[in-house]
C-alpha positions as a Markdown table, in Angstrom:
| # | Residue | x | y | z |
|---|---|---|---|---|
| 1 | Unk | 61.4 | 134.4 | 46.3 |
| 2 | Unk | 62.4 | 138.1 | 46.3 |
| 3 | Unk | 61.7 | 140.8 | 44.1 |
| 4 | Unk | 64.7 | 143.4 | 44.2 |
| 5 | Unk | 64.5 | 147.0 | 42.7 |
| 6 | Unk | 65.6 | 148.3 | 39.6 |
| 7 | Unk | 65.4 | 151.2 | 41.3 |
| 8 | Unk | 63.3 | 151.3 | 44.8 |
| 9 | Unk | 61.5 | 148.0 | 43.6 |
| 10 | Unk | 57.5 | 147.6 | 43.4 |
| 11 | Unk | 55.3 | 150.5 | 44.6 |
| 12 | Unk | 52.0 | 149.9 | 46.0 |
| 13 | Unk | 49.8 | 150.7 | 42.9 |
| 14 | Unk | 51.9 | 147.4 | 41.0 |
| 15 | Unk | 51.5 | 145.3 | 43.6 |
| 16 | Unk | 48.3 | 145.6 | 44.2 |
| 17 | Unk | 47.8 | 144.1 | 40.9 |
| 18 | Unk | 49.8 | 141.3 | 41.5 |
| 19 | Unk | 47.1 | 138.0 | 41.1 |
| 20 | Unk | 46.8 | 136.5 | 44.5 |
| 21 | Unk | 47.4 | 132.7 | 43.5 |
| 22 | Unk | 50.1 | 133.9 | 41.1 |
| 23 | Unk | 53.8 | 134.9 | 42.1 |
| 24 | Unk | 53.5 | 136.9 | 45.2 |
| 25 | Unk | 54.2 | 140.8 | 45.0 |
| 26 | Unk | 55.5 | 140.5 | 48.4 |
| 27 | Unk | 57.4 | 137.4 | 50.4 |
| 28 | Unk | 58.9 | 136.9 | 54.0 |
| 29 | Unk | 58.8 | 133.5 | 53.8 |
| 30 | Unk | 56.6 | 130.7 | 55.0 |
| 31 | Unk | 57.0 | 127.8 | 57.4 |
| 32 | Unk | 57.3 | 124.7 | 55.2 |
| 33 | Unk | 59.2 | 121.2 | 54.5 |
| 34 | Unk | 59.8 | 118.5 | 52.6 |
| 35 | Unk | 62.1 | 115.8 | 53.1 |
| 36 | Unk | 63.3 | 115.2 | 49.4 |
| 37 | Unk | 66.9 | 112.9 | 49.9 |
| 38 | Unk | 68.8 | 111.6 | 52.8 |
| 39 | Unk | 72.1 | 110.5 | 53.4 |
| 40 | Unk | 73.2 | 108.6 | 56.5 |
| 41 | Unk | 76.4 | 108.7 | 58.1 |
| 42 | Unk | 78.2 | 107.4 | 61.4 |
| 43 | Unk | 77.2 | 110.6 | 63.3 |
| 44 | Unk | 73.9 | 111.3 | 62.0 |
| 45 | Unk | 71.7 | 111.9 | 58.8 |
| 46 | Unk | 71.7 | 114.7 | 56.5 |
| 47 | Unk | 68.6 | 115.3 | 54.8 |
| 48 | Unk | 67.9 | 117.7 | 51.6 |
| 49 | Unk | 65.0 | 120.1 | 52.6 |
| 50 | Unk | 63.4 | 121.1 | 49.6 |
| 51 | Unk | 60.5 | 122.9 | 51.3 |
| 52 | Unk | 62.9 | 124.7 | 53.6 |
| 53 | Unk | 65.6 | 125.2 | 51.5 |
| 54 | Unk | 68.4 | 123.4 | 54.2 |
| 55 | Unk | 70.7 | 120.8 | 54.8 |
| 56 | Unk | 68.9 | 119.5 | 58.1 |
| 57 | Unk | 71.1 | 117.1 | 60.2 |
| 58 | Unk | 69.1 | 114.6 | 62.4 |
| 59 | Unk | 70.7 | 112.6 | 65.2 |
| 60 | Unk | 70.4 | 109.7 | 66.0 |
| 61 | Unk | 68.6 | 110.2 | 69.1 |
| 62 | Unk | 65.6 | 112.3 | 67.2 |
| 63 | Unk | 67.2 | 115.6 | 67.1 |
| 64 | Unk | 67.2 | 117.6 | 64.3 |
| 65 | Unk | 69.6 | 121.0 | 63.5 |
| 66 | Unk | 69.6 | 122.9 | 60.5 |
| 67 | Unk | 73.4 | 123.0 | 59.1 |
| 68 | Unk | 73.2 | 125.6 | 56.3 |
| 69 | Unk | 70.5 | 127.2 | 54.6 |
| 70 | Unk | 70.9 | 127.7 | 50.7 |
| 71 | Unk | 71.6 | 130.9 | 49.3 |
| 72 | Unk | 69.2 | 132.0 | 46.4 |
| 73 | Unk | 71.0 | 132.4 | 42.8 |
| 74 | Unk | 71.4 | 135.7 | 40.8 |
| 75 | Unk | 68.0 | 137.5 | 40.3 |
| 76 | Unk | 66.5 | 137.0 | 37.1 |
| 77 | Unk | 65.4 | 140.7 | 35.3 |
| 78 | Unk | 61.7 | 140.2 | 34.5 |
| 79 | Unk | 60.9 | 141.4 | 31.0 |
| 80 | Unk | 57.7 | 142.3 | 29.5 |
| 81 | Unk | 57.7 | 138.3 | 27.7 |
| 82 | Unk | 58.4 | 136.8 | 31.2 |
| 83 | Unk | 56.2 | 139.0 | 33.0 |
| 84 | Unk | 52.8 | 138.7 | 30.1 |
| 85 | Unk | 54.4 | 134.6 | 30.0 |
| 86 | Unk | 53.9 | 134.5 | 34.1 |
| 87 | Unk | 50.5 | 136.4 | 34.3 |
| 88 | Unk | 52.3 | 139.5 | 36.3 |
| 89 | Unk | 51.3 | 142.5 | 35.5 |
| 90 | Unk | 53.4 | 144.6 | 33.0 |
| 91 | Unk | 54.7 | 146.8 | 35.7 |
| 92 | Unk | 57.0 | 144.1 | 37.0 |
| 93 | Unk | 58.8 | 144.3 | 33.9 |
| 94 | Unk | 62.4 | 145.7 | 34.4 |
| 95 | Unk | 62.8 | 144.5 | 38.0 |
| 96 | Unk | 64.4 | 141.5 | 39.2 |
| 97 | Unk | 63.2 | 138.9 | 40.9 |
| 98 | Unk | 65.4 | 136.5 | 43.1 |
| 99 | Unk | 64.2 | 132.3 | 43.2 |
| 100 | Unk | 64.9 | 130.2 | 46.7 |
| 101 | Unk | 67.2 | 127.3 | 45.7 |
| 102 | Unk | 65.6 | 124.0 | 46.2 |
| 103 | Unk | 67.6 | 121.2 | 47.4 |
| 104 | Unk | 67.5 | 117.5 | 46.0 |
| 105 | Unk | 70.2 | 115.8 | 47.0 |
| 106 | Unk | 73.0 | 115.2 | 49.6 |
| 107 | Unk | 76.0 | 113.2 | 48.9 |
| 108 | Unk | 79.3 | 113.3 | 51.0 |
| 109 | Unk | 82.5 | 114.0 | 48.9 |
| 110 | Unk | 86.1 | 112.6 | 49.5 |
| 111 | Unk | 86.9 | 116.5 | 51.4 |
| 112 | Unk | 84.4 | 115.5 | 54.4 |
| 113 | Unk | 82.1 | 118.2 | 52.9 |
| 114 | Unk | 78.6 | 117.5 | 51.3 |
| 115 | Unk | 77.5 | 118.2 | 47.8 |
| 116 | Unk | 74.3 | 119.1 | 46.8 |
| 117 | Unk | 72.3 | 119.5 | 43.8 |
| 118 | Unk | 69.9 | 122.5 | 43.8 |
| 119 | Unk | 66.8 | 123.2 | 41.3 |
| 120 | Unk | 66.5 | 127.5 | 41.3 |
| 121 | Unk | 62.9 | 127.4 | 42.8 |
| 122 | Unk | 60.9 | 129.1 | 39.4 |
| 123 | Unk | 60.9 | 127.0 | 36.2 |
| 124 | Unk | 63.0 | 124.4 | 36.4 |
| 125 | Unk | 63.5 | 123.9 | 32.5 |
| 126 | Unk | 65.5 | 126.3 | 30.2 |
| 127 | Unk | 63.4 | 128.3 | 29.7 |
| 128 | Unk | 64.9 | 131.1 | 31.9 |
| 129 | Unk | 68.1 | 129.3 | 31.5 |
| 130 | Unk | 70.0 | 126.7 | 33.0 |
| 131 | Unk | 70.2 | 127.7 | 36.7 |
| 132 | Unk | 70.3 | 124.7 | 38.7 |
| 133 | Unk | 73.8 | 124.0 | 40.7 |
| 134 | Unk | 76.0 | 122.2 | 42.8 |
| 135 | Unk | 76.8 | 123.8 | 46.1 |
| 136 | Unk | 79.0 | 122.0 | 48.9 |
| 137 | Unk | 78.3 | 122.5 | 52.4 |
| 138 | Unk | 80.9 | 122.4 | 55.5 |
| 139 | Unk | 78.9 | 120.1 | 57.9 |
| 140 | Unk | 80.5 | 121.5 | 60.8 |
| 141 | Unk | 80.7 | 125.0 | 60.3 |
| 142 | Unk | 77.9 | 125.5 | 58.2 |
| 143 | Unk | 79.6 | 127.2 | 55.1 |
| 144 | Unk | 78.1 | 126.8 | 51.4 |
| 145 | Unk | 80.1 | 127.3 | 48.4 |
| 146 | Unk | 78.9 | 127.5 | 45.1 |
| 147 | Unk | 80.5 | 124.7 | 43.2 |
| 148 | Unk | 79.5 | 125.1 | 39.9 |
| 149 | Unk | 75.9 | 126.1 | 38.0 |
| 150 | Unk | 74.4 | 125.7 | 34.4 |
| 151 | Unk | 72.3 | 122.3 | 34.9 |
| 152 | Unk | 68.6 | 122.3 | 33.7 |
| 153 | Unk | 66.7 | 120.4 | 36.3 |
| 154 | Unk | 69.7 | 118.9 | 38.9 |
| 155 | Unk | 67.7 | 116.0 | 40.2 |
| 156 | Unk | 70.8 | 114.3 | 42.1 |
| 157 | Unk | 74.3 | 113.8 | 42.1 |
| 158 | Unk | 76.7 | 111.2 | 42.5 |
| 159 | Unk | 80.3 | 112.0 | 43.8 |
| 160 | Unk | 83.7 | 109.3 | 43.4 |
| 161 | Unk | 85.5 | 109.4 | 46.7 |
| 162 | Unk | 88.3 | 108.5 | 44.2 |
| 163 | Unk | 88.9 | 111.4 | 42.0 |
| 164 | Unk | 86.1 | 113.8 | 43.5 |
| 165 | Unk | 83.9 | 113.8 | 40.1 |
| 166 | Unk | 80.7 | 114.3 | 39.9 |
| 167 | Unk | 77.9 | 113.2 | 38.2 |
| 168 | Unk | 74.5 | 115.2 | 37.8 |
| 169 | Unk | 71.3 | 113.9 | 36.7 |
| 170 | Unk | 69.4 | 116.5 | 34.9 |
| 171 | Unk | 66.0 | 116.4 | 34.7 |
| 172 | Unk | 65.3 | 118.7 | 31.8 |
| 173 | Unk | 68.8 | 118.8 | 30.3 |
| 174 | Unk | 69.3 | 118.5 | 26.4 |
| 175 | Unk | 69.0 | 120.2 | 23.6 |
| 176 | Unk | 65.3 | 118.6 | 23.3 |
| 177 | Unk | 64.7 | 119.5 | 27.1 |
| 178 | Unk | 63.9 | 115.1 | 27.9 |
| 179 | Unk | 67.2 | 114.8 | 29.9 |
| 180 | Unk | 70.9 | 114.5 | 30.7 |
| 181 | Unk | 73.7 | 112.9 | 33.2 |
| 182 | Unk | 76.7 | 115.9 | 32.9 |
| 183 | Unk | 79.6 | 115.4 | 34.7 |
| 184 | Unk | 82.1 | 117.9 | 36.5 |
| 185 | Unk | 85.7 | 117.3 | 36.8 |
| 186 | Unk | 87.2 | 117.5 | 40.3 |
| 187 | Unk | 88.1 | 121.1 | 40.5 |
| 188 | Unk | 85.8 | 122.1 | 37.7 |
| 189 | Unk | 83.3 | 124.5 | 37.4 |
| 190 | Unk | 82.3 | 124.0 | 34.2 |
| 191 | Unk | 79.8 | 120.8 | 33.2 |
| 192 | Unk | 80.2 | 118.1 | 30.1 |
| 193 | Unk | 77.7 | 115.7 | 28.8 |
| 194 | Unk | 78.0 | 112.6 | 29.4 |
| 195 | Unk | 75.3 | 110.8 | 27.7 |
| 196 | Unk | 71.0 | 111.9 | 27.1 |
| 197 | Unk | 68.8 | 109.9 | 28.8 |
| 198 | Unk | 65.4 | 110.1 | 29.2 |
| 199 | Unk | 63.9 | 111.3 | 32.4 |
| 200 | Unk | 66.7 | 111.3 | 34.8 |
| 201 | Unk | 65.7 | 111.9 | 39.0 |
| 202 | Unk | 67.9 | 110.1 | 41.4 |
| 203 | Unk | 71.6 | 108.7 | 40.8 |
| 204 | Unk | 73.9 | 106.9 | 42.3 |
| 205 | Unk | 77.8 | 105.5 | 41.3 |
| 206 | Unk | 78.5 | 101.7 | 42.5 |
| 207 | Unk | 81.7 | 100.0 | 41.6 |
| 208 | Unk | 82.4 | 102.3 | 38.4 |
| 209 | Unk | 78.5 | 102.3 | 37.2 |
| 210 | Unk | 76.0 | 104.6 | 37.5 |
| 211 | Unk | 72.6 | 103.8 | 38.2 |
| 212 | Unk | 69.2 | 106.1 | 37.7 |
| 213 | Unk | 65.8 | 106.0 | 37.7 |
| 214 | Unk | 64.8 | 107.0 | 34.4 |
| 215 | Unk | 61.5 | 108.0 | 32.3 |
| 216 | Unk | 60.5 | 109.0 | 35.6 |
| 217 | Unk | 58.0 | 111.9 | 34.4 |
| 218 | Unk | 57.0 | 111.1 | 30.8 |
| 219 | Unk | 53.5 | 112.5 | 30.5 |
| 220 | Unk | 51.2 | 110.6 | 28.0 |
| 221 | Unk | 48.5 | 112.7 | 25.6 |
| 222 | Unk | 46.7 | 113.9 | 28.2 |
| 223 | Unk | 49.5 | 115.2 | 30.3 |
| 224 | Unk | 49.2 | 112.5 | 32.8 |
| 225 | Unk | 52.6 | 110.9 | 34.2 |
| 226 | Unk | 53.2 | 107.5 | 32.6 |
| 227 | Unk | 53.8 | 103.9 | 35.0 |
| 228 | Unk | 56.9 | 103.4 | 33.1 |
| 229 | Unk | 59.8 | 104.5 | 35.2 |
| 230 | Unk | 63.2 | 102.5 | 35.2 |
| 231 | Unk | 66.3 | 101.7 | 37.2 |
| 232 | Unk | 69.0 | 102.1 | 34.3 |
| 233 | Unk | 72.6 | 101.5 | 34.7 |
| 234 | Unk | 75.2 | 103.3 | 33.2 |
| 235 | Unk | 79.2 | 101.4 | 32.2 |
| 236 | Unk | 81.6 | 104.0 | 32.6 |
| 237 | Unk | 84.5 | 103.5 | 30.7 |
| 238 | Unk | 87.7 | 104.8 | 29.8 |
| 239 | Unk | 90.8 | 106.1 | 31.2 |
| 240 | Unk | 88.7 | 109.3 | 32.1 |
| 241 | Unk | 86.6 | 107.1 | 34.7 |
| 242 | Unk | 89.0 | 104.6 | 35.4 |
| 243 | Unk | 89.2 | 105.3 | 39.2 |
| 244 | Unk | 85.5 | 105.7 | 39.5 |
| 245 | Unk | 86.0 | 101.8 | 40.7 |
| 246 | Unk | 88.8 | 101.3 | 41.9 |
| 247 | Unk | 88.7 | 103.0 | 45.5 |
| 248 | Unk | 86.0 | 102.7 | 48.6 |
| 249 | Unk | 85.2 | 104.5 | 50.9 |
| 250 | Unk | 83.4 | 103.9 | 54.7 |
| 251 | Unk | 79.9 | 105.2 | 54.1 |
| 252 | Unk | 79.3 | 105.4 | 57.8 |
| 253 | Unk | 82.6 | 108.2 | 58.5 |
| 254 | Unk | 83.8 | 111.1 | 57.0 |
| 255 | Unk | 87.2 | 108.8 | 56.4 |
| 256 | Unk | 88.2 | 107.1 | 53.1 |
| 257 | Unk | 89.1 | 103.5 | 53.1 |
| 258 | Unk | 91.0 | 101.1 | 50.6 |
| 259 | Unk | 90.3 | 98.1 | 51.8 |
| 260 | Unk | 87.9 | 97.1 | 49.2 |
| 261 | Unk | 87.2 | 97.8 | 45.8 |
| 262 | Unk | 83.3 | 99.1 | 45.7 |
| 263 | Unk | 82.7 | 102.5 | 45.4 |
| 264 | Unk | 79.4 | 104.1 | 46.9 |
């Protein structure tokens, strides 16, 4: 989290009325992690840092590197409704404030590079707007691209190593906010809908299905989360998805292979 300047950004008299357990009127960063997804490969596993905001890789002899570290999104401009919504004081209005990405999941696409779905570290529903993303990561070099953004609550992501689409489960995506699975086209930057469904978190695509855990935070009256989760699986169909099953790859290389007809 950053708060940039409209012009020469917070002066001392504002942020000294910043509330000390609220947003902070000044960041630099803390030492944190949490290990959120994982994805193992013939040379070592990738993990989604959601508390450091990284793509760790961890060798299989204990090691552990950091291969990229997110960057944040476009700062949001703090009006006096966010800033009295908050509980900041009303002389952060008309400055921006910039959101660490937060990682959820790691999948390895059919270009040897790693996808990632991001949340954008404030709300994670609309309600600033639908800022979560897809980024891919060079896992040699370290470079991140943006890939494409607009998802409400990117949980996880399933990439075909046949046609490089990519399927995002979102959280808090909908018109009703309850949740979504969008897909991108390969070469897209621009999400579809492909079905509501309540309560999406992780996701996966297995010989041309997709399968979620759903209704996985469904509060009940008294805002406490529900014990009624479910694995759901999803038929694609359609000339559209039609080579979602039909090619493999070798989960533990970078390397496709035909040899069988699954898809993971």
């Amino acid at each position: 989290m950053l708060w940039t300047p409209a012009s020469d950004g917070l002066d001392s008299t504002c942020a000294a009325q910043f509330d000390p357990a609220g947003p902070p009127a000044e960041y630099s960063g803390v030492v944190d992690t949490h290990s959120y997804a994982s994805l193992a490969l013939s040379d070592a596993v990738y993990v989604a840092d959601a508390g450091g905001n990284a793509i760790l890789r961890v060798d299989y002899d204990g090691t552990v590197s950091a291969v990229a570290v997110l960057p944040t999104g476009d700062p949001i401009l703090i009006t006096a409704e966010i800033a009295a919504a908050a509980g900041l004081p009303a002389c952060a209005a008309d400055h921006e404030y910039r959101f660490e990405p937060v990682p959820t999941d790691v999948e390895l696409g059919p270009d040897g590079w790693l996808y990632v779905t991001t949340l954008p570290g404030g709300p994670e529903d609309a309600s600033l707007g639908a800022r979560g993303s897809v980024h891919r990561v060079d896992p040699d070099s370290g470079d991140v691209e943006l890939v494409a953004t607009g998802f409400v609550g990117a949980t996880g992501l399933a990439v075909s190593r046949g046609s490089g689409r990519i399927y995002v489960a979102e959280h808090f995506g909908g018109s009703d906010g309850t949740g979504q699975v969008s897909v991108l086209e390969s070469g897209s930057d621009t999400p579809r809908v492909l079905t509501a469904i309540s309560s999406p978190a992780a996701i996966e695509l297995r010989k041309g299905d997709l399968y979620l855990t759903t209704d996985s935070v469904v509060p009940d009256a008294t805002g406490a989360p529900q014990p009624i989760g479910k694995v759901t699986r999803i038929a694609l169909a359609g000339d559209r998805h039609s080579d979602d099953s039909s090619q493999d790859w070798n989960r533990d290389s970078r390397h496709h292979s035909t040899d069988s007809s699954d898809e993971e």
